[in-house]
MIGU-337146 format. One record per residue: x, y, z of N, C-alpha, C in turn. Coordinates in steps of 0.02 Angstrom, whole numbers, plus 50000, padded with zeros to 5 digits. Layout:
<nodes>
XYZXYZXYZ/...
</nodes>
This chain:
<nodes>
496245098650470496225091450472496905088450485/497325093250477498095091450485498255086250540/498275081050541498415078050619499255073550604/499625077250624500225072350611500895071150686/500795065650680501035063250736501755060850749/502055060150682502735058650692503135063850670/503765064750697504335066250695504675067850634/504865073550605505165075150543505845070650543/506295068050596506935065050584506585056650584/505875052750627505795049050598505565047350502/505265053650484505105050650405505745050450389/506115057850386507015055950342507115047550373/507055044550442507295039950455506885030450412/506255034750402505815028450366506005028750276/506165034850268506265033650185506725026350166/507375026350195508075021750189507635015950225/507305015250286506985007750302506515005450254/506105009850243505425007950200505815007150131/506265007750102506525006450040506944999750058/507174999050102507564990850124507354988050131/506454986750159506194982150144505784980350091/505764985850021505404985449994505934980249933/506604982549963507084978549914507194970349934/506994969550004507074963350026506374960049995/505824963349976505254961249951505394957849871/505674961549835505884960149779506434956249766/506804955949825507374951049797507124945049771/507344941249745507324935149711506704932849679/506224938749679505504938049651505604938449585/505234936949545504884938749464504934945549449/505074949449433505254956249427504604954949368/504594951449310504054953549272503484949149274/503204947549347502584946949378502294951149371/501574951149381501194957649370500914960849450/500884966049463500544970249527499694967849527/499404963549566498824965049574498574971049588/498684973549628498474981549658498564986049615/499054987049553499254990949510499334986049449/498794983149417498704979249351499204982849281/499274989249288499514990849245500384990549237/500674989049300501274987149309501624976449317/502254979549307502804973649331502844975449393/503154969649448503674971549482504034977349469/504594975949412505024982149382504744986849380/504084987349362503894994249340503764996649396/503474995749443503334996549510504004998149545/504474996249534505084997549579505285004549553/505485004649489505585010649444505205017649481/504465015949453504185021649482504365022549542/504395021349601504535021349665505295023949670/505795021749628506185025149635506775030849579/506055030849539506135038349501505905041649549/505245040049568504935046049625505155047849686/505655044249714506315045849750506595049849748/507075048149685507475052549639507255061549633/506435060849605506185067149597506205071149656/505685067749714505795071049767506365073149800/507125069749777507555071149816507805079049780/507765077949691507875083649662507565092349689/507015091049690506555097049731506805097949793/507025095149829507085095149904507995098749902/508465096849866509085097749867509205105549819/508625105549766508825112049750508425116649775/507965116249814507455121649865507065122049799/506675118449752506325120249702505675124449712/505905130649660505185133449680504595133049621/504755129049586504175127349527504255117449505/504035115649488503905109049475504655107349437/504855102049468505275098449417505145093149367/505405093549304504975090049265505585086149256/505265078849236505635070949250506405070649226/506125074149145506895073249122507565077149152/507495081249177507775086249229508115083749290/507935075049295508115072749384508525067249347/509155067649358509635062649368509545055549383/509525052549321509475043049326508895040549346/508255046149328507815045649337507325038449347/507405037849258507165030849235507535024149237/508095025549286508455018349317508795014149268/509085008749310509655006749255509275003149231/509675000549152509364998049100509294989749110/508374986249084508404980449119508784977149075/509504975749043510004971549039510424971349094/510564976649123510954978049204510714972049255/510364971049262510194964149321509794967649351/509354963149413509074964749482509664968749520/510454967549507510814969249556510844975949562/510944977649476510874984349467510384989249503/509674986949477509084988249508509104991449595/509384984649597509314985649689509834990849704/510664992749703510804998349704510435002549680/510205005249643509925009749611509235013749679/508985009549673508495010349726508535011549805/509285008649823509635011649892510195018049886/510205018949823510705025149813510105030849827/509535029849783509025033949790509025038149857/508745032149893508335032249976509055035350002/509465034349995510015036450040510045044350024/510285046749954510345052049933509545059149959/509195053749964508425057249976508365059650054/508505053850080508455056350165509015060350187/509515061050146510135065150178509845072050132/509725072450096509125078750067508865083450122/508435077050140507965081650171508345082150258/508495078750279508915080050336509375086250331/509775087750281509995093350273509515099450272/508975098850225508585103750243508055107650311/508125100150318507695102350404506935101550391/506585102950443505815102950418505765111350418/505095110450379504645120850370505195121150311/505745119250264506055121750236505525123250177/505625130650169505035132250093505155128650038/504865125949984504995123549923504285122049909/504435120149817503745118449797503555111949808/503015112349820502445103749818501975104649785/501675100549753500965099649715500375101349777/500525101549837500025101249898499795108449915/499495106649998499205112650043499925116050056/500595112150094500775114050122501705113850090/502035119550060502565121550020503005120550068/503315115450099503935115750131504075106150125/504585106350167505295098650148504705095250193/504385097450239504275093250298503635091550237/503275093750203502825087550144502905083650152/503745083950080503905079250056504295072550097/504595075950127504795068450190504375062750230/503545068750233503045063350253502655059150203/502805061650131502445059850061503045053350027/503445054150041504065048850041503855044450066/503755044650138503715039850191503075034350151/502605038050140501765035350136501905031250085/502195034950028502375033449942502665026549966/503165025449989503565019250011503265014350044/502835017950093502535011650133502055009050086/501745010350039500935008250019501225002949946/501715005549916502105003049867502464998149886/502774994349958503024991949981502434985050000/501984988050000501354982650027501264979549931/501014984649906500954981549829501654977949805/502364978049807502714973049810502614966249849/502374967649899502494961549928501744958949912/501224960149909500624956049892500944952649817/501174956649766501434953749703502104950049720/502264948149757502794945049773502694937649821/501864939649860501964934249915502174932249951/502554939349965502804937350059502554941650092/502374941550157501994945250184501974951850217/501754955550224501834964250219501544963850306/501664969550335501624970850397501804979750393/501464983650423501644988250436501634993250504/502114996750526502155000350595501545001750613/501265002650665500645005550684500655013250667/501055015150735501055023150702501075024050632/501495019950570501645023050510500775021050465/500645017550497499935014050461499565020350492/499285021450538499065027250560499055034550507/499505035150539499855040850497499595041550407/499645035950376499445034050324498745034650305/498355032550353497685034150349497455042350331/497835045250391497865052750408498055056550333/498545054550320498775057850262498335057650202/498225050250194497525050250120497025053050145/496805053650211496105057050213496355067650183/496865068050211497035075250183497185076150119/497115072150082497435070050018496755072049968/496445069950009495695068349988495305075049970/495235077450028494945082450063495515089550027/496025088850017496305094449957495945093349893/496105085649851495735087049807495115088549805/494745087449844494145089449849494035097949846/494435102149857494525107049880494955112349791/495465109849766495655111149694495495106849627/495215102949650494785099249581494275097149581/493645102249575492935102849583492685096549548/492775094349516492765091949448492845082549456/493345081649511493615075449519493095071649563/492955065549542492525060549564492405060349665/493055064649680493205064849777492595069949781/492555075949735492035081249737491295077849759/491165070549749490395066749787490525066549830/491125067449864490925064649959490915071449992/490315071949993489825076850034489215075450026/488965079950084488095080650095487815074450103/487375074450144486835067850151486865066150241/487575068450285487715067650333487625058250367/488165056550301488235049650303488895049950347/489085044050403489665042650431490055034950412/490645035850411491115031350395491705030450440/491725025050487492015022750549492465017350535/493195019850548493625017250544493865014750594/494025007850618494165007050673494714999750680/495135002750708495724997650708495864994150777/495624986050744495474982650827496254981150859/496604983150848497164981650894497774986850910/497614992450893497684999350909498404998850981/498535002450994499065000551045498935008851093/499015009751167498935014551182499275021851162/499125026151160499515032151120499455031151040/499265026151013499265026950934498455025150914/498205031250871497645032750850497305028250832/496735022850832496305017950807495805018250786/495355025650789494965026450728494755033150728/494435033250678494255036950611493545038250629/493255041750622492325045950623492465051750563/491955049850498492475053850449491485055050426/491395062750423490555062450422490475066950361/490215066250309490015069550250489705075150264/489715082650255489595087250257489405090750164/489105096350207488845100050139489575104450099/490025104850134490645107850120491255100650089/490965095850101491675090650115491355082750165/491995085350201491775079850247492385080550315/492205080750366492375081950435492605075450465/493315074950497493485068850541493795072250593/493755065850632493545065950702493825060350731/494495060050773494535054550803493995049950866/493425049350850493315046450894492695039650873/492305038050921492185030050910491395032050922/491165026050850490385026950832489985020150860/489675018650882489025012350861488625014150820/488605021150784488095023050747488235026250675/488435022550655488945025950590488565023550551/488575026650476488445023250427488445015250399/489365016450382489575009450399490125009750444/490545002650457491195003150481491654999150444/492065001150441492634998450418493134996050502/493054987350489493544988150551494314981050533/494724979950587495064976050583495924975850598/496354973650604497004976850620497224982450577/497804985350638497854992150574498134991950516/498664986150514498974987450433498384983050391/497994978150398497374979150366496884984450343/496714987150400496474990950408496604998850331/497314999550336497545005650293497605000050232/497714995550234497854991450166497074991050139/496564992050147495824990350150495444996850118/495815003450168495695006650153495965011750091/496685010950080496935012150017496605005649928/496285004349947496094999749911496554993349868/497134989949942497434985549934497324978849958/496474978949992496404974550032495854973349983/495344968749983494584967849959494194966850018/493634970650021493104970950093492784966350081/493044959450030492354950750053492974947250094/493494949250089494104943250132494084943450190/494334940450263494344937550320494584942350350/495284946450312495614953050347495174958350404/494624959850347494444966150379493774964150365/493374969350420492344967250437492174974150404/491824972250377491064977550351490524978650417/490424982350433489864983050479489254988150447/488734986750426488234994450403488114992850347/487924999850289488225000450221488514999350191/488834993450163489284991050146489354995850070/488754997250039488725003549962489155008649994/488895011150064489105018350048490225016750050/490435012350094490945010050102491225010750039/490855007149975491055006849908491135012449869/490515016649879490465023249876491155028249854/491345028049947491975030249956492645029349924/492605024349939493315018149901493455021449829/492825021349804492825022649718493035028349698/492815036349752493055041249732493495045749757/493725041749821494435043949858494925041349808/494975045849749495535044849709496195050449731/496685045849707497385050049694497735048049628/497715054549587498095055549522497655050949462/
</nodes>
């Protein structure tokens, strides 16, 4: 299912962008506003995680880790203390991204190390960076109210990645709610109306007795569809968008759509 389209020196190159704008998102915002998309967070807390998980990934990646690094173990992990300011904050969070992409740039891609994933090398984590940043970058800015936009290719790409995301867990955790999407030979059509030539615009993703099978190509006969621009589109489909708003069209089943949504979990 592997389909990946960009460039190992573009992710090192999106970690440091996708973190600059995630800091231009937060500047002068409410830090202890709350995340719609992530109810259980601040702003702050949301920045934190994002760039502890920086931090972590950069740790694994710089020492070639071959077993899990555990939190307390990664340097400045849990960020400066909120008496320090936003200013603090915001270094903190470009020291990260900086220290992270020169990581993995040193390492190169195929470099072996551990990941929680299918696939044990740097070139993962540089594309798991990238995603981590972009999707967290959208949940800042919806909690912030300025408006989010994302690359085509990187929105793409994004899609690609949660569907493999999916389709692993589905694969080591029998057990996990992703384990329903199979059987019935239901289809789910993703389709991104403003697609640009050379960059992927949809999705044919068909429930099987094993899983479920995708397919770049284009249905009238799908289950349902999911359609609309692409950074809608991945915002919709990560469950940052709501399928009653203007963004994005329901076409079909709108249940089985829900279906999905509910048990394409991560973590």
């Amino acid at each position: 299912m592997t389909q990946r389209d960009l460039s190992y020196d573009r992710y090192c190159d999106e970690v440091t962008v996708q973190t600059g704008l995630l800091r231009q998102a937060l500047a002068g915002a409410d830090l202890q506003a709350r995340v719609p998309t992530c109810p259980e967070w601040t702003l702050r807390d949301l920045a934190v995680h994002v760039g502890g998980a920086t931090r972590w990934m950069h740790e694994i990646v710089r020492t070639r880790a071959s077993a899990e690094v555990p939190d307390e173990a990664v340097p400045e992990f849990a960020g400066p203390p909120v008496e320090d300011g936003p200013g603090a904050l915001d270094a903190w969070l470009a020291e990260g991204a900086e220290a992270a992409a020169e990581a993995l740039r040193e390492a190169g891609p195929g470099r072996k190390m551990w990941t929680w994933s299918w696939e044990q090398s740097s070139s993962f984590w540089a594309r798991r960076l990238t995603q981590e940043l972009l999707v967290h970058r959208a949940d800042a800015c919806i909690a912030a109210g300025v408006p989010f936009a994302a690359d085509a290719e990187l929105a793409a790409d994004a899609v690609d990645e949660w569907l493999e995301i999916v389709a692993y867990v589905q694969r080591v955790q029998p057990a996990d709610p992703a384990g329903e999407l199979r059987g019935g030979g239901r289809t789910l059509h993703l389709h991104a109306t403003d697609a640009a030539p050379g960059v992927r615009g949809e999705w044919l993703i068909e429930l099987t007795d094993d899983g479920f099978a995708v397919r770049p190509e284009h249905t009238d006969g799908a289950t349902v569809e999911l359609r609309g621009p692409m950074t809608e589109l991945m915002l919709a489909f990560y469950r940052r968008l709501p399928l009653t708003g203007d963004e994005v069209e329901v076409r079909g089943d709108r249940s089985f759509l829900e279906f999905w949504l509910e048990r394409a979990t991560f973590g």
